[in-house]
C-alpha positions in Angstrom: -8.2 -3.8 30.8 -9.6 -7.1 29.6 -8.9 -9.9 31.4 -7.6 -13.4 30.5 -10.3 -15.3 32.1 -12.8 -13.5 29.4 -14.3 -15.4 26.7 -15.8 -13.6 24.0 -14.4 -11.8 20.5 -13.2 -8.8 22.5 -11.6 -10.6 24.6 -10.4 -12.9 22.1 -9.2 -10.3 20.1 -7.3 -7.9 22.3 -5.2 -11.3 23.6 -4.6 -12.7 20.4 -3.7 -9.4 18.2 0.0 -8.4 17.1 0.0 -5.5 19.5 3.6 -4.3 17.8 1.6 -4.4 14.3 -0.9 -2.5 15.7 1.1 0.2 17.6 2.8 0.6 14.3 -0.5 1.2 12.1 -2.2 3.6 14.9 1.7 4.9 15.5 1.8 6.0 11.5 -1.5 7.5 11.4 -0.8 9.9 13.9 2.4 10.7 12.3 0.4 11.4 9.2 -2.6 13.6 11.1 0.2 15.7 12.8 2.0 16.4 9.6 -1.6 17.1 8.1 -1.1 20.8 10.3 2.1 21.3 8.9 1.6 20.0 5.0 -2.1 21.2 4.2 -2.9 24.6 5.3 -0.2 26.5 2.1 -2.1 24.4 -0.4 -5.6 24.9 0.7 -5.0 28.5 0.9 -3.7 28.4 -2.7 -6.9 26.7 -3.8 -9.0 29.2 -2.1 -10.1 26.9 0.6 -9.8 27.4 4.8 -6.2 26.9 6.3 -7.3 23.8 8.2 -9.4 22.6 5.6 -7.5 19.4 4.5 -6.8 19.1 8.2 -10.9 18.5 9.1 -11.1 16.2 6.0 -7.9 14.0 7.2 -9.1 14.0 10.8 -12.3 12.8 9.0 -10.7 9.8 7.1 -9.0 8.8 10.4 -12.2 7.2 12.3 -13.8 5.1 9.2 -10.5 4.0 8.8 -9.3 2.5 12.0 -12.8 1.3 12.0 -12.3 -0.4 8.8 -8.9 -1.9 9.8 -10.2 -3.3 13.8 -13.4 -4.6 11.8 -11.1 -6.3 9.2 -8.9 -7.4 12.2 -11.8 -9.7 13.7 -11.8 -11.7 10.9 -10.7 -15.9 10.6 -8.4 -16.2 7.4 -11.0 -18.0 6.1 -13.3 -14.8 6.5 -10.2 -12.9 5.0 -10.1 -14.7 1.7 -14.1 -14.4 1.1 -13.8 -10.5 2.0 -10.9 -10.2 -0.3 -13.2 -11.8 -3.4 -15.8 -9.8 -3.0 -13.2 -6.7 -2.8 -11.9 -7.4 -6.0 -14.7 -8.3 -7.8 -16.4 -5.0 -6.6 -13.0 -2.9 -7.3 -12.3 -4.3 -10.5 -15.7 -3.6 -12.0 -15.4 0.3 -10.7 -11.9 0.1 -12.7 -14.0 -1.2 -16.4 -16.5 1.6 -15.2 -14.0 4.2 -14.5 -12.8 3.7 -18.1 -15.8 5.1 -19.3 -17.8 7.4 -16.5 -14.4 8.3 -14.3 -13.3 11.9 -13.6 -10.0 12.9 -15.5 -7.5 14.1 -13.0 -4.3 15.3 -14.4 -4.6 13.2 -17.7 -5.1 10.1 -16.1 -9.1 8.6 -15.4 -8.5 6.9 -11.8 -11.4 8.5 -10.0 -15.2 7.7 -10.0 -17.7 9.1 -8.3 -20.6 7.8 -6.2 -22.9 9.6 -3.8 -20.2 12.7 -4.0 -18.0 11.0 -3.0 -14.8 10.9 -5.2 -13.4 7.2 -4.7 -10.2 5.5 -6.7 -11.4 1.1 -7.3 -7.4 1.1 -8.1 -6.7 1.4 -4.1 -9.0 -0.8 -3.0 -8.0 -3.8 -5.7 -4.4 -3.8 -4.2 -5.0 -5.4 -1.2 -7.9 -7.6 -2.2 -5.4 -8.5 -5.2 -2.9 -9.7 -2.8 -5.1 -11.8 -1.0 -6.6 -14.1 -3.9 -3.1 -14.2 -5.6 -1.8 -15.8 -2.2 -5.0 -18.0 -2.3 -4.4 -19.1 -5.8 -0.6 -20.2 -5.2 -1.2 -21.9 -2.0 -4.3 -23.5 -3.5 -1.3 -24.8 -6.3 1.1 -25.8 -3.6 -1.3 -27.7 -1.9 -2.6 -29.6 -4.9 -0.3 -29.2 -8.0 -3.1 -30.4 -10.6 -5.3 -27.0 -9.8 -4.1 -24.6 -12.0 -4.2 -21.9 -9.1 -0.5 -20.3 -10.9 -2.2 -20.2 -14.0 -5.3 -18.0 -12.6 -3.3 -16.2 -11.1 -1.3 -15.2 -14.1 -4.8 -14.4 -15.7 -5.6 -12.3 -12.9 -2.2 -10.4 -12.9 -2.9 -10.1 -16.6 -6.4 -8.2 -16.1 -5.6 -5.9 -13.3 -2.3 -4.8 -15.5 -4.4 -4.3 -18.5 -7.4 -2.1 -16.4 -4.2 -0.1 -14.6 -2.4 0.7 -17.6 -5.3 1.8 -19.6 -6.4 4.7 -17.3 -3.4 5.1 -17.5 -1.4 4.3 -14.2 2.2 3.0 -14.5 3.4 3.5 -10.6 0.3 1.6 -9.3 1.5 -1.0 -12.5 5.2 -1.5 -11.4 3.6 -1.4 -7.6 1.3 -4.5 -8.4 3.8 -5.8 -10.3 6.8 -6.1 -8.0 4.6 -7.4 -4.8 2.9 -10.2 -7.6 6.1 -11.0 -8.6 7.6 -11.5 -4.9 4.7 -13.8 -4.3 5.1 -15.3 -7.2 9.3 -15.8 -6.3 7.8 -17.5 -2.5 5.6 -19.8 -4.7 8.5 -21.5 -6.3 8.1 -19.8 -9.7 10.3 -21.6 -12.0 13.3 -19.8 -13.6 11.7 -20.2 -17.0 9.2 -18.5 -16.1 11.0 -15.8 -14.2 13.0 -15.2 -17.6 10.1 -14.9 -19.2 8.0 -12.4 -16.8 11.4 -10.5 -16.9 11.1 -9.9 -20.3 7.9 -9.3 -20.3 8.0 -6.5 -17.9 11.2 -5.1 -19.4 9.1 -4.9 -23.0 6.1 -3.5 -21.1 8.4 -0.5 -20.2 9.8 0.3 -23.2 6.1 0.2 -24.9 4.7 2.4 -22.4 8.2 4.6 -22.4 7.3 4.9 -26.7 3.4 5.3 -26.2 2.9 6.9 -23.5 4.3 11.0 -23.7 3.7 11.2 -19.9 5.6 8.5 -19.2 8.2 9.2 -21.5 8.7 13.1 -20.4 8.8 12.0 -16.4 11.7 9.6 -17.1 13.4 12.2 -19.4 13.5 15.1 -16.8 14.4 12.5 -14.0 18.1 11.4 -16.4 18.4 14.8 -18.0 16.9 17.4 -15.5 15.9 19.3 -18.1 12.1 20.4 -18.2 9.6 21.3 -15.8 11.4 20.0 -12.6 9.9 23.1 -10.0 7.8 20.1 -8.0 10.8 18.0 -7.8 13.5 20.9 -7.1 11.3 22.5 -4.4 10.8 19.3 -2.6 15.0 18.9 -2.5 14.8 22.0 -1.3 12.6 21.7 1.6 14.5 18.5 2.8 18.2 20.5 2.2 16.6 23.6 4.4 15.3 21.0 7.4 19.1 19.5 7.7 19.2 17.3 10.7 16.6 18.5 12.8 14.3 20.4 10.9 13.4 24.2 11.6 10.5 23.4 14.0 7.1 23.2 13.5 5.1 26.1 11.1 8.7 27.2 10.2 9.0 25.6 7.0 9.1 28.2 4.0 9.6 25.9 1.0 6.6 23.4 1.7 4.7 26.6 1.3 5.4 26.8 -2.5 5.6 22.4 -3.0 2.2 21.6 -5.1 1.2 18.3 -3.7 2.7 19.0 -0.4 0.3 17.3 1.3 0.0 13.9 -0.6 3.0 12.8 -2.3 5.5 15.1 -1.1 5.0 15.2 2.9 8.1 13.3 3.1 9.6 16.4 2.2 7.3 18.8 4.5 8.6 16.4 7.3 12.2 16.7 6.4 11.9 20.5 6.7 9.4 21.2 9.4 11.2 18.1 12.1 14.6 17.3 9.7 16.0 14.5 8.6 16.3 12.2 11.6 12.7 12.4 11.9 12.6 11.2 8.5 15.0 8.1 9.3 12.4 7.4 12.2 10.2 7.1 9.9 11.6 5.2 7.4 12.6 2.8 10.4 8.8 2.2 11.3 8.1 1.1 7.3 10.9 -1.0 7.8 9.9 -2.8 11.2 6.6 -2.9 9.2 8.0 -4.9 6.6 10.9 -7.1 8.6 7.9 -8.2 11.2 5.7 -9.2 8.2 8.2 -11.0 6.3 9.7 -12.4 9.5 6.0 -13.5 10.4 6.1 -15.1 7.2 8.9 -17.0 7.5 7.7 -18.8 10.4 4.3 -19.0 9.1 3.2 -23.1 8.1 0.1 -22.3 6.5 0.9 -21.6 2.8 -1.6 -19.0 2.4 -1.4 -16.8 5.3 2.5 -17.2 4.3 2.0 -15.8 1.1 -0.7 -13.1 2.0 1.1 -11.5 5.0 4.4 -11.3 2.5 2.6 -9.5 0.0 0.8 -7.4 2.1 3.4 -6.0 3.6 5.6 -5.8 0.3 3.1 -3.6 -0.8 3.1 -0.9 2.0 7.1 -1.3 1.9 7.4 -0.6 -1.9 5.0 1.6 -1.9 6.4 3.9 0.7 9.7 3.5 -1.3 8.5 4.2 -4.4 7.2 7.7 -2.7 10.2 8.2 0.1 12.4 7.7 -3.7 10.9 10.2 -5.5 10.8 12.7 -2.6 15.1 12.3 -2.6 14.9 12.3 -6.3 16.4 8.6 -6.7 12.9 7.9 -8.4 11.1 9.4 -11.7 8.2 11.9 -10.2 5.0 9.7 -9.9 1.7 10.3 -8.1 1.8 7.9 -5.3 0.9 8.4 -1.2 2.8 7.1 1.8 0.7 4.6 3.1 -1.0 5.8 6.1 0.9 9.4 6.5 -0.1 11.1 3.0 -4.0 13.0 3.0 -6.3 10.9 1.1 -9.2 9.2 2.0 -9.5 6.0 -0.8 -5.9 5.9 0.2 -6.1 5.5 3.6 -9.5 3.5 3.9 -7.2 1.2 1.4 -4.5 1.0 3.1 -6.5 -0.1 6.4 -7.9 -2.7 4.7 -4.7 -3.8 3.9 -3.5 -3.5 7.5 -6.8 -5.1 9.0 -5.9 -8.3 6.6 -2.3 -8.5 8.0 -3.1 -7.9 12.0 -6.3 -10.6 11.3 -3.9 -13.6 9.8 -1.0 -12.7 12.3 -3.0 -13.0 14.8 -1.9 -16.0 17.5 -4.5 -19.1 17.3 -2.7 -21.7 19.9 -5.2 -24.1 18.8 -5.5 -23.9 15.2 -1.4 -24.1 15.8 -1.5 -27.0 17.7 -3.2 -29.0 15.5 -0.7 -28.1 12.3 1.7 -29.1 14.3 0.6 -32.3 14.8 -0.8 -33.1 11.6 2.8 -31.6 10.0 4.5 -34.4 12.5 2.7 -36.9 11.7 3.1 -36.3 7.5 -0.5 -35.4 6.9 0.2 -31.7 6.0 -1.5 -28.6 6.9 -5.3 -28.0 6.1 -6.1 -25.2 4.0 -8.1 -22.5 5.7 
């Protein structure tokens, strides 16, 4: 136990951390390595692979990534917002160069690879994405004459274009929603919520009319007609669990579910521990995001404000997006629960993003203080 009377980062850190935040990132990833035993070993022996063979690889993702996100968690916002720069300028050049040297997975180039290692840049912008849109907006609402709305439009406009020309539409609505909550907390005016509206409704129409993928997914989701096993089966599995699942390495269905270890262990969970385990878990994305936000709320400093709102959004939405499609209220589309699914860009990702929340939540009674005095006495709070 370290002791109050200790000076030092450690020490700093382990008194100054959101211990609830934590809890609930170290709570989720053991959730996720658990249902690794129950989700993995069916499709690894489809593939010809060892039973436990995804298991070893998740256990392996698990260390560099709660390294990643304790590293992270040392960090000053200040420190944050330089880390998130050189994120996204690293990310979004592996996007351009994914365009042309990426692997093709399932008609979609998102992967690149480097050393052997199979890594997705989309992953890795989100966060960092979050972070410099939150700097550009507070940078606005501190000073009104820099244009920090207006770059981040640009930037919003860049990422978009990279996403939807590997093609990617679920990371696009993803990115979209959390830039456009942001956006909302910014004071974006109503003209220009119109007119991103629009914009985003035209966007979907032109990628329902160009893009066949696109097109059939949302056609078997309000029809039911077409290839629908992935979807049926995972209804299945969560119909078969009813309310407390049929204990662990009982489940039948998950055996037959083709991504039953990335975006459908919702289901695996629902039919292996039932569906109050699944309300648990829904429960702990939605303490996730309530903290955040409520964080938020109280938060003075217009950046960490806006950061720690959008970081969260994104783990909420995102786990909605893939807790949706798992129920079949959502169009199939290839996206993990943060923290839970197997996937290693995912994960490492998603600790980033989790590192950046627990390192501006964390408690700075002095920094505090002195916002408080200088927002008393009409001066204003200092930007990081």
């Amino acid at each position: 136990m370290v002791s109050r009377a200790e000076r030092g980062p450690v020490a700093d850190w382990f008194w100054t951390i959101d211990r609830f935040f934590l809890a609930t990132f170290i709570l989720l990833m053991g959730v996720g390595f658990m249902l690794s035993f129950a989700a993995s070993p069916a499709v690894a022996e489809r593939i010809g692979l060892d039973s436990f063979h995804f298991v070893r690889r998740h256990a392996l993702f698990l260390l560099p990534s709660l390294a990643v996100m304790v590293g992270i968690s040392f960090l000053s916002p200040r420190q944050v917002r330089r880390a998130a720069i050189l994120l996204l300028a690293g990310s979004l050049g592996m996007m351009v160069l994914v365009l042309f040297v990426g692997e093709q997975v399932k008609g979609s180039m998102r992967w690149i690879s480097i050393a052997g290692i199979s890594i997705q840049p989309s992953e890795f912008m989100k966060p960092a994405f979050v972070v410099v849109c939150a700097w550009l907006f507070s940078e606005h609402a501190r000073q009104p004459e820099i244009p920090g709305n207006l770059f981040a439009i640009l930037l919003f406009g860049i990422v978009g274009a990279l996403l939807v020309a590997q093609p990617d539409l679920g990371q696009t609505i993803l990115t979209t929603a959390v830039w456009g909550g942001m956006f909302f907390m910014a004071g974006m005016p109503w003209l220009w919520i119109i007119l991103l509206g629009g914009a985003a409704l035209g966007g979907f129409f032109v990628a329902y009319t160009m893009l066949p993928h696109v097109a059939a997914r949302i056609d078997k989701f309000l029809t039911g007609e077409g290839d629908t096993f992935q979807m049926d089966t995972a209804r299945e599995a969560i119909i078969r669990g009813d309310w407390f699942g049929r204990g662990p390495g009982e489940g039948i269905v998950k055996r037959i579910i083709p991504d039953s270890h990335t975006d459908f262990v919702f289901s695996v969970a629902a039919e292996e521990f039932g569906i109050v385990f699944c309300m648990v878990i829904v429960l702990i994305f939605a303490f996730l995001v309530m903290r955040g936000l409520n964080h938020a709320f109280r938060e003075r400093n217009d950046f960490n404000r806006f950061a720690v709102a959008g970081l969260v959004l994104q783990i909420g939405i995102q786990s909605m997006i893939n807790i949706g499609v798992n129920l079949e209220l959502l169009p199939a589309k290839g996206m993990t629960l943060p923290l839970i699914s197997y996937g290693g860009s995912s994960m490492v990702a998603i600790c980033v993003t989790a590192g950046f929340i627990l390192a501006l939540t964390r408690h700075r009674p002095e920094k505090r203080a002195v916002e408080r005095s200088l927002f008393r006495s009409g001066i204003g709070v200092p930007a990081e």
